[in-house]
N, C-alpha and C positions, 0 to 999 in steps of 0.2 A: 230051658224048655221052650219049644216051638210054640209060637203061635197056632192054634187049629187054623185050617185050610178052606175047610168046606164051608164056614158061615162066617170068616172074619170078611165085610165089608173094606177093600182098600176107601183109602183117605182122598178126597174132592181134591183135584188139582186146582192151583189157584191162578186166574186166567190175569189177576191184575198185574201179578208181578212175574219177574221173569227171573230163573233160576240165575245162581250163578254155573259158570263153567270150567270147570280142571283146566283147560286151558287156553280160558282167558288172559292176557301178559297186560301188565299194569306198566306206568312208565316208570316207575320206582316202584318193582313190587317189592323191595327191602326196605323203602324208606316209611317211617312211621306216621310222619307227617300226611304223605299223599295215599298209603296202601291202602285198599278196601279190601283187603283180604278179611276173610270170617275169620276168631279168634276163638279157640279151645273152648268147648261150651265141659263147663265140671258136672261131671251125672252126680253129686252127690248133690245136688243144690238146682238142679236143673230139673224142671219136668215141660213136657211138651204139650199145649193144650188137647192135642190129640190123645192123649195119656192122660189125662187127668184124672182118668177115674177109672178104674177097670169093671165100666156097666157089663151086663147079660147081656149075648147077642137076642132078638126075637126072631120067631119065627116069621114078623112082619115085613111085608117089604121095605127095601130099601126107604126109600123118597118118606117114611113115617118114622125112621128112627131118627134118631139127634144127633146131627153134626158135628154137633160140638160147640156153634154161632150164638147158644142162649148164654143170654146173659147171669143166669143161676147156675151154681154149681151142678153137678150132673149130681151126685149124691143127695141132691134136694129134688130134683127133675120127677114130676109125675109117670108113670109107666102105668097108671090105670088104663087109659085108650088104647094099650096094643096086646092087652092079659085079658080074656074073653073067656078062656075053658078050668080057668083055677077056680076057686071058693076060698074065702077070706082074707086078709090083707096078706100083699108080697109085701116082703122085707126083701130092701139090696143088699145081696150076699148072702142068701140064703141055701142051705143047702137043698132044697127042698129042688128037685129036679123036673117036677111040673109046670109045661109052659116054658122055663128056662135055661140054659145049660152053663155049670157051674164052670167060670174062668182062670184059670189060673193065672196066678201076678205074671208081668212079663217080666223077661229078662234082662237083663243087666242094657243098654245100650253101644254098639259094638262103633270102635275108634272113630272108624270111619263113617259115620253114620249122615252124615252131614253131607256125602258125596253120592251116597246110595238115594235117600229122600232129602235133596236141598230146599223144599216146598217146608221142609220141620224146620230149618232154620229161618224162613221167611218170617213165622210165625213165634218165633221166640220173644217173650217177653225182654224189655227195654232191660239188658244189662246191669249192675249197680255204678254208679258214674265211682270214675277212681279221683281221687284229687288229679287239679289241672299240673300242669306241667310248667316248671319254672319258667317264664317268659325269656331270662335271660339265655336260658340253654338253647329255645324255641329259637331267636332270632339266629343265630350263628346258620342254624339249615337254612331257614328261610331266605338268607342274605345268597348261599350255594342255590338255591333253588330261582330265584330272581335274574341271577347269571347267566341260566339256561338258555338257549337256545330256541327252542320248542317252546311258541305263544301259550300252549295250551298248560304246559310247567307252570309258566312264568305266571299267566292268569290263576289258577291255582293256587299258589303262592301267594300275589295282593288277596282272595278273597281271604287267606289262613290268616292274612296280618291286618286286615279289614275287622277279621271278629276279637283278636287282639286290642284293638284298638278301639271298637266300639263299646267292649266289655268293661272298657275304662278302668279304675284300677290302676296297680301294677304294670301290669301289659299297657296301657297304654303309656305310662311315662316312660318303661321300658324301650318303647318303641322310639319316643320322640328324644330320649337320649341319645338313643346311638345314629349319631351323623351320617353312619357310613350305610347303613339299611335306609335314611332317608334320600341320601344324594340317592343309591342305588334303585330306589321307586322312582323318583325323576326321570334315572334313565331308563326307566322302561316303558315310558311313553313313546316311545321310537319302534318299541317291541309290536306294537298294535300290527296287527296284519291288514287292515281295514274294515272291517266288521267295527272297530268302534266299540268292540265290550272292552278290551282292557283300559282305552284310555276313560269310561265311563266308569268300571270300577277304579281305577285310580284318580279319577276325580271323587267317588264319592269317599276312598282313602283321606284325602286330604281335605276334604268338607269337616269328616272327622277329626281329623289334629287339630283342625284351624279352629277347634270350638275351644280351645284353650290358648293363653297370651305364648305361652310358651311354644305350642306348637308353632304359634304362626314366626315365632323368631325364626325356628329353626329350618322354618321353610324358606325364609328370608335369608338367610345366611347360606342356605343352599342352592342360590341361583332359582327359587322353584317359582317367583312373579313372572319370568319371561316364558317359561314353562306352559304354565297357566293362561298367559295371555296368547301364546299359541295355536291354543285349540278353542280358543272364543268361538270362531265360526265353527264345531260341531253341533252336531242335532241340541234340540231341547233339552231333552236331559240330562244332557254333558252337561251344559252348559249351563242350566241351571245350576249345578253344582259350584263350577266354576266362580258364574259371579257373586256368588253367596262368599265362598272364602273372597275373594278380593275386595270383599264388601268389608269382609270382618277385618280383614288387613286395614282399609282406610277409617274402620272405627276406632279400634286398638293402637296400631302404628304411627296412622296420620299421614304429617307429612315425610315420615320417612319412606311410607312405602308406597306415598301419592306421587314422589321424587324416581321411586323404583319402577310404576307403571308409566313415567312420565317419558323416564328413560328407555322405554321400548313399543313408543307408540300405544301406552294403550289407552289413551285419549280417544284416538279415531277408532280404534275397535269398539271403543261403548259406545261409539256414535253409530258406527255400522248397525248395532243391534236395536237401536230405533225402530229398524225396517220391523222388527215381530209383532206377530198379533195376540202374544201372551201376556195381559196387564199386569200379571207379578212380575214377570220377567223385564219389562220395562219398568215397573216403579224400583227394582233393585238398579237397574241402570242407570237410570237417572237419578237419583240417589249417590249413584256413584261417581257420576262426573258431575253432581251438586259438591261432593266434599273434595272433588281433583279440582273443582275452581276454588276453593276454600284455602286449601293447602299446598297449592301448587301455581306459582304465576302462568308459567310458563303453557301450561293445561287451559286458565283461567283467558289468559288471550286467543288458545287455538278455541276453545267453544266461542269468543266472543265472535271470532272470524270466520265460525264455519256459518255457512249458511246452508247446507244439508244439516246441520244438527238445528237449527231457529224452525225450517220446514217441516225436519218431522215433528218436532214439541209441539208447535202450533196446531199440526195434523192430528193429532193424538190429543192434546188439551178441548181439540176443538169435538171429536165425535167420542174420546171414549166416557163411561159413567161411572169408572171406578174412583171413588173418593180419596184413598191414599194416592195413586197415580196423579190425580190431580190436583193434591197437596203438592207432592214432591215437585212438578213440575212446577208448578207458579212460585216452588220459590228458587227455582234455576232464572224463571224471566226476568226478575231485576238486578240480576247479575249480568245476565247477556247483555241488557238493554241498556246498563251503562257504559257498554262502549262504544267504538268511533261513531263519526253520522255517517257512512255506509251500512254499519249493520241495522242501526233507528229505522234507513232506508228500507231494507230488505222486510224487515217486522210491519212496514207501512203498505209494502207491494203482495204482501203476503196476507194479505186485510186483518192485523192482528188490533187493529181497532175494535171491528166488529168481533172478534172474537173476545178478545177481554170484555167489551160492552156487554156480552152475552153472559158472560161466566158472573160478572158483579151482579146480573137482576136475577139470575138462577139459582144462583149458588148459598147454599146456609150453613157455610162455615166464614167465617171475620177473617180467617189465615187466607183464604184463597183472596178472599176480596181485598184485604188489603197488600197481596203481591200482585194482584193484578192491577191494583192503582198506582204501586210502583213504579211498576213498567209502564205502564202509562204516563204516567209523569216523565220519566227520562223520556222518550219517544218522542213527546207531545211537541218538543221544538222543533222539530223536523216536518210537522205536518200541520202548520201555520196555514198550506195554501189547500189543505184535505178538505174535499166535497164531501156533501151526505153524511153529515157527523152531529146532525139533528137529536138523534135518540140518545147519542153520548151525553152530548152539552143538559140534554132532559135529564137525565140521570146522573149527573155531579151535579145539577140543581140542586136535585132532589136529595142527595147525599148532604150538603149542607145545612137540610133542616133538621139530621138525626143529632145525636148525641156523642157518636164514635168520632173522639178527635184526632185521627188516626188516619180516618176516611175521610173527615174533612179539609187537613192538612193535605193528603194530597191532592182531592176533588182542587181547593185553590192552585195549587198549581200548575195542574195540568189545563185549569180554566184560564191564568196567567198567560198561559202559553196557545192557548187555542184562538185566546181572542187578542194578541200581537199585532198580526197585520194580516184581518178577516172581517172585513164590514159586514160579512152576512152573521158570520158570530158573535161578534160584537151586538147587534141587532137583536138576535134570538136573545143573549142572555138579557137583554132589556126587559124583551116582552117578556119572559120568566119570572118575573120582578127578581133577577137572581140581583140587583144595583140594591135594594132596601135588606135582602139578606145577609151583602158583604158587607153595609155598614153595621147589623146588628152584631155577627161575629165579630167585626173591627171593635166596635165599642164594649164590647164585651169581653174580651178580648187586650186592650188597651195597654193593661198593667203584665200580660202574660206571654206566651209563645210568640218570640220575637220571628219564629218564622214562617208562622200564620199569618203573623201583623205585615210581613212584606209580602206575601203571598196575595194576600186580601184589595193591598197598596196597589201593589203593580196591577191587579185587574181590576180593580176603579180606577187607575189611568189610563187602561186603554178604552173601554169600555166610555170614555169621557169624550170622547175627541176622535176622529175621522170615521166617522157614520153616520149614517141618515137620522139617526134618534139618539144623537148625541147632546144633545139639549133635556130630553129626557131626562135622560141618565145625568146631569150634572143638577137637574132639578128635584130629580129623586132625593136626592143626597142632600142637598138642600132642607127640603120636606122632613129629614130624618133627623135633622139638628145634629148633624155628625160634622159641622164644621170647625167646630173647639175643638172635639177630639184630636182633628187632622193635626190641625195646628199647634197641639198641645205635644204633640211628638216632636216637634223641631226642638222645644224647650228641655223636655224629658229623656231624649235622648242624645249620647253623646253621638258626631259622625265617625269617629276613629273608631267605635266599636259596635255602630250599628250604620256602616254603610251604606247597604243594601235598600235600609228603612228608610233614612234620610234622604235617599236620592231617589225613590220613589214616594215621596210625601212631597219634595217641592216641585216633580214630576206632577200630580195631581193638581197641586195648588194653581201649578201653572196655567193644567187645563180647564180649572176651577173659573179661574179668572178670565177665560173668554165669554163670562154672561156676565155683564152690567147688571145684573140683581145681585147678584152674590160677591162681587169686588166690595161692595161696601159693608157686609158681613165680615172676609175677609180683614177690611183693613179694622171691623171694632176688637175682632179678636186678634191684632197685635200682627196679624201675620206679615205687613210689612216689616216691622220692627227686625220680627225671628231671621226675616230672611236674608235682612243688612246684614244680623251679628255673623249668621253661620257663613257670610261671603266673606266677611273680614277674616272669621277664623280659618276658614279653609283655604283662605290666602296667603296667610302669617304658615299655615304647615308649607304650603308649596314653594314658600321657598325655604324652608330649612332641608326640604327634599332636595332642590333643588341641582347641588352637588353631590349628595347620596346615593341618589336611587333613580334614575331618569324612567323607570318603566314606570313608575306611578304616574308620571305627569299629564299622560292624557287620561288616567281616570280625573285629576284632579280639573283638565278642564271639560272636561266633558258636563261634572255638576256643577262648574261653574258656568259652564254658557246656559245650563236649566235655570239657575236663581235667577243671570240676569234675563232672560225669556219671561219667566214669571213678573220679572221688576215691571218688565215692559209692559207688560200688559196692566199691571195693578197702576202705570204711569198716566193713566188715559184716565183715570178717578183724579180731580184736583186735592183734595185732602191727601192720598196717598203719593203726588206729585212731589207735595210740602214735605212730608216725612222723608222723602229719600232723599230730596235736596237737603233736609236739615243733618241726616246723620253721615258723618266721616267715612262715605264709601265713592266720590264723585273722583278723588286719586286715584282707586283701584280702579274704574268704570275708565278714565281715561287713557291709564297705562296698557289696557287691554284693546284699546280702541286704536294704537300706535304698533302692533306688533302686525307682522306679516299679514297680508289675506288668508282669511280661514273664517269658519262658521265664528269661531270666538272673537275676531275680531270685528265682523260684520254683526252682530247681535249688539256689543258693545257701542259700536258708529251709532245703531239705530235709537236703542236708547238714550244715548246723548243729547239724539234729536228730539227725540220725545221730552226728552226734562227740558230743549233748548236751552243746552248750554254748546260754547260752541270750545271742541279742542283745543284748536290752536290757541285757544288765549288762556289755557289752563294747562300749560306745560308743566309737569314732574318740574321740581325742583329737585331730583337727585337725579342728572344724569347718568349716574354711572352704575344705581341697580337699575336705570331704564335700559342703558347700554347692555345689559348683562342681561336682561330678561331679553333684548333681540338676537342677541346671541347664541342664548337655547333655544329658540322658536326657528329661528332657521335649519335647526338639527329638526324640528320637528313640524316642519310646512307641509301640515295636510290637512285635509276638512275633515271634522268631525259632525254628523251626522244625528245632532239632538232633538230633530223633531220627533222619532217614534225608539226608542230602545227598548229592547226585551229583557227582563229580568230572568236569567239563565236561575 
């Protein structure tokens, strides 16, 4: 039966969507995967929202009856506001012919119906979902579809294997099993037309694999690091994607696939991407060539060498405020900054002084500050002759009165080194009273962190001796009854295993002993004694070295021309003149006094003349290890320079 004619209202076209068309041609309108063709709508199970209820037309206008848009079923739906001339309640479906006119059901829904009004398909209710579709059946078209020609296929196809894959599951081990659908997404980053979608969705493809150990093997195994590092210079959100997997690679892999981006430059591409002004996208980069110099030498010397990668860190430590970024980066700087003195250089012309100086008093996280004391610490011997480093020297002061031994260890060293060969720093840290502070950590210190103890050493030696308040500073020390302690180190410690200690403790002693007040201090606490024995013993090894090992032999006189420097000067005290004449070291003193010119033999002459004794009538009675000691000295005729050394 027909529809009546005269008062059936047609259906509101719907202006959002747009029909489909008989003949529109799909690129595969066979194929199941890609067709949007509409699929058999079944009339026994189907109804049309337009249908949902076969109401009474009214005599009302248009624009007052019901669309159909309420959210209530229509058989619930008020009709009192458009019934005016009836008397007592209407019932829907009444036969009562007042006011309404009775509708009959409509008919059946004819095949084609879907072509006649496509606006009743738009609105069909969501389908019943059928079970998915075995993945492994999936991939085989998907692999035919990838092959295509046509970007717009091929596009299509990564987004089918994108929800595959995000869907996790099945489908996605499915996916990352089979090698030959992964090589083939590889190759179809070449497929890109230049718009840039496909290789963005095929990066966020492989963001997705690479969230599992597995995937990323297989990406690995399939060529797809060079791939990847490829398209680094695409836009942002490529390339976010990008360094996120290669991130996960050198978490997971390590140095297998720190070796693989090693091997195709992509060293200098994370360095490239410094240039951005996106702080995640830089703390992932950096991040990433923190673990390519971890796991990779070869990576680990090009960042030491690049001075475009020291620029931008520095550039970016120095203004940006993001607290991860600035994590990650300060702990790439004592990496870089342990290498050659050109790159120390560059960090120095680059004012990375001031910049770490800035980062230590601002900064309230202990990680940052102590990789920026790091780097500072390596750096610091290159910038012995650095102006304007007031506010530093004030603040490693000031670091040595905390608690954190961490920041105090290297506050001393980087003070070691600042005050080398700087009478103006040397001077500040006087007036600092930073000289009563390194003796409270020294003594405190005494039984513990042996490289604190040399740390502390080496800058109350320099800090002793060539400066205008170098009297000061030796009376400081004085004042502080740290003179036992000094000299209680030559006894307590052996010099085969502590060096470093001993040759900056008779360093001190030396400088100790240029004030007439304190020589006689000096000699109650023994210190002539220690300093005979440790000449004799360090003389007894040098020459078991002697045939051995010939590179030791100028460290060995290097701290021997220190003890006898120190002798000389403790020689000008008569009580300590008596002690050195008395102890079995005037053989050594004179054999040294007999070898070529050099600093060691000239320090030797002088002393002799100080105790006045005279060489020539104190000849070696064993010719032949004197002969044999002139011997190697001729191999080795050069000055050695003991008045100021640096403790590297």
């Amino acid at each position: 039966m027909d529809y009546p004619t005269s008062n059936r209202v047609p259906p509101p076209s719907m202006h959002h969507q747009i029909p489909s068309h008989p003949s529109h041609q799909m690129h595969h309108p066979q194929h199941p995967l890609l067709s949007n063709q509409l699929q058999p709508i079944n009339s026994e199970t189907h109804t049309s929202m337009w249908l949902d209820d076969p109401y009474a037309v009214s005599n009302t206008s248009i624009s007052q009856r019901d669309s159909g848009f309420n959210s209530r079923a229509a058989s619930l739906r008020s009709i009192e506001s458009t019934v005016t001339s009836t008397t007592g309640p209407i019932h829907h479906g009444s036969t009562t012919t007042s006011g309404y006119e009775q509708i009959p059901p409509p008919p059946s829904l004819p095949p084609d119906h879907e072509n006649i009004h496509p606006q009743y398909t738009e609105m069909q209710p969501a389908p019943v979902l059928q079970s998915r579709p075995d993945p492994s059946q999936v991939i085989p078209d998907l692999l035919n579809l990838l092959m295509e020609e046509d970007s717009v296929i091929v596009r299509e196809a990564i987004q089918l294997t994108y929800m595959l894959v995000k869907d996790g599951g099945e489908g996605r081990s499915e996916v990352i099993r089979n090698r030959d659908l992964i090589q083939t997404l590889l190759e179809s980053f070449s497929k890109d037309v230049g718009d840039g979608k496909i290789t963005c969705l095929l990066a966020s493809l492989f963001h997705a694999i690479s969230q599992q150990q597995e995937g990323l093997r297989v990406i690995l195994d399939c060529g797809g690091i060079p791939r990847l590092i490829q398209i680094l210079d695409s836009p942002d959100n490529t390339v976010n994607f990008v360094v996120t997997i290669l991130h996960n690679f050198l978490i997971v892999l390590q140095e297998q696939s720190a070796n693989e981006i090693d091997r195709y430059n992509g060293t200098q591409s994370f360095i490239n991407l410094l240039h951005s002004s996106n702080d995640k996208l830089l703390t992932l980069v950096s991040d990433c060539l923190l673990k390519m110099s971890i796991y990779n030498l070869n990576s680990k010397l090009f960042i030491q060498n690049s001075k475009e990668c020291v620029q931008c860190l520095l550039y970016i430590f120095d203004t940006t405020k993001y607290d991860k970024l600035l994590l990650t980066i300060s702990k790439l700087f004592p990496i870089i900054s342990s290498g050659n003195e050109i790159i120390k250089r560059i960090f120095l012309q680059l004012n990375a002084l001031s910049i770490f100086e800035k980062q230590i008093r601002l900064t309230k996280s202990i990680r940052i500050r102590h990789n920026c004391l790091i780097a500072l610490r390596n750096i610091s011997d290159q910038a012995t002759r650095m102006r304007e480093v007031d506010s530093l020297i004030q603040q490693l002061a000031g670091i040595l009165l905390t608690d954190d031994h961490q920041s105090i260890l290297c506050s001393l060293g980087i003070l070691s080194n600042l005050t080398a060969d700087n009478k103006i720093n040397k001077s500040l840290l006087v007036k600092l009273n930073g000289v009563q502070t390194l003796m409270q950590k020294l003594m405190m210190n005494a039984d513990g962190n042996d490289d604190l103890i040399e740390a502390a050493l080496c800058t109350l030696r320099h800090v002793t001796a060539r400066h205008d308040l170098e009297n000061e500073a030796r009376e400081a020390i004085r004042k502080s009854y740290g003179i036992g302690n000094i000299v209680k180190l030559l006894r307590d410690k052996n010099f085969k295993e502590h060096w470093g200690i001993i040759k900056a403790t008779v360093g001190l002693i030396k400088n100790l002993s240029l004030s007439p007040s304190i020589i006689s201090q000096l000699c109650e606490q023994n210190a002539v004694r220690r300093l005979i024995e440790l000449l004799i013993n360090i003389d007894r090894e040098r020459a078991k070295i002697f045939d051995e090992n010939k590179q030791y032999l100028h460290q060995f006189d290097v701290i021997i021309e220190i003890i006898l420097g120190a002798l000389n000067n403790l020689a000008k005290d008569l009580s300590c003149k008596s002690i050195i004449k008395e102890m079995n070291c005037i053989s050594i003193i004179i054999r040294y006094s007999n070898i070529p010119p050099c600093s060691l033999q000239q320090i030797s002459s002088i002393l002799l003349k100080e105790l006045n004794i005279d060489r020539d009538r104190n000849q070696l009675n064993d010719s032949s290890s004197h002969q044999q000691f002139n011997n190697n000295n001729n191999n080795n005729n050069h000055t050695i320079d003991s008045r100021h050394i640096r403790q590297q």
